[in-house]
C-alpha positions in Angstrom: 65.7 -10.5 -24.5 66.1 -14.2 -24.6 62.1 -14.3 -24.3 61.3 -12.0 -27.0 63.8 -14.4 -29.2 62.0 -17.2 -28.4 58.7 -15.6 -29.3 60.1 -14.7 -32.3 61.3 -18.0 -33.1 58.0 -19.6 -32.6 56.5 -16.6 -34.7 57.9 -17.9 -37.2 57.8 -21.1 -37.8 53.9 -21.2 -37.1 53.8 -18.0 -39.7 56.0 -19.4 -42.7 55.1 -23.4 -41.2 51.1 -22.5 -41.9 52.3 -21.2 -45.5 53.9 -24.4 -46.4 51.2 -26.6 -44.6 48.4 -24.7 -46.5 50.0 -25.7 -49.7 50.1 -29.2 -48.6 46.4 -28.8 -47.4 47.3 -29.6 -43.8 47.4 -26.7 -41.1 48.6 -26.0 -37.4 45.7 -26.8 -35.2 46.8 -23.5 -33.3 45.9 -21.2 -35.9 43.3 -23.1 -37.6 41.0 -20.7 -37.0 42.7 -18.5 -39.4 42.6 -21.1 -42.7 40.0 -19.2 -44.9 42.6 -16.1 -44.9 45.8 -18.4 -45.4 48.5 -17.8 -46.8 48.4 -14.2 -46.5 47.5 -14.5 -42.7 50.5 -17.3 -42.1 53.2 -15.1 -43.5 51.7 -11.9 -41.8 52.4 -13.9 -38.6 55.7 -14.7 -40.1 56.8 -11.5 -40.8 56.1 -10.1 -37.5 58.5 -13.0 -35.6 61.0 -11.3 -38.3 60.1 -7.5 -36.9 60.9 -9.1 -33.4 63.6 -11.1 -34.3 65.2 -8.0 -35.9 64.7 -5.6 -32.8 66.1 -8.1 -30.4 69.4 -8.5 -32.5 69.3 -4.4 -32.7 68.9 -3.7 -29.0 71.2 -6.5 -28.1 74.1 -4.7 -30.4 73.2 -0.9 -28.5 76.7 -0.2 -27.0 76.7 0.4 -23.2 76.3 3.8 -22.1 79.7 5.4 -21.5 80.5 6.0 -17.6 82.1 9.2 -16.6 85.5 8.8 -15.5 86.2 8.5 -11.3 88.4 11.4 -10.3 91.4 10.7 -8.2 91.0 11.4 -4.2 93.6 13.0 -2.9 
């Protein structure tokens, strides 16, 4: 899960990063390619290091299975 975090993390700050940048009329070389549909396209890219932020925290909260009980040898 520590991956996907990360991922997430990076997500992010390129998304929401190449929304402030474009209003500054600078951009991430990484997603350059993707300037004639900023903003919209920087804080789609944003949002979805949210969506994976969000499930990691959710699956890292799933209680553990419960274990059946060992019965006693006699």
């Amino acid at each position: 899960m520590e991956i996907l975090r990360r991922i997430a993390v990076f997500l992010m700050f390129i998304g929401f990063g190449s929304v402030i940048l474009y209003f500054m009329e600078y951009s991430f070389r990484i997603i350059s390619w993707l300037d004639e549909y900023q903003p919209f396209a920087g804080g789609a890219i944003g949002a979805l290091g949210v969506v994976l932020m969000v499930i990691t925290v959710v699956a890292a909260k799933k209680p553990a299975p419960a274990q059946m009980p060992v019965p006693p040898q006699a």
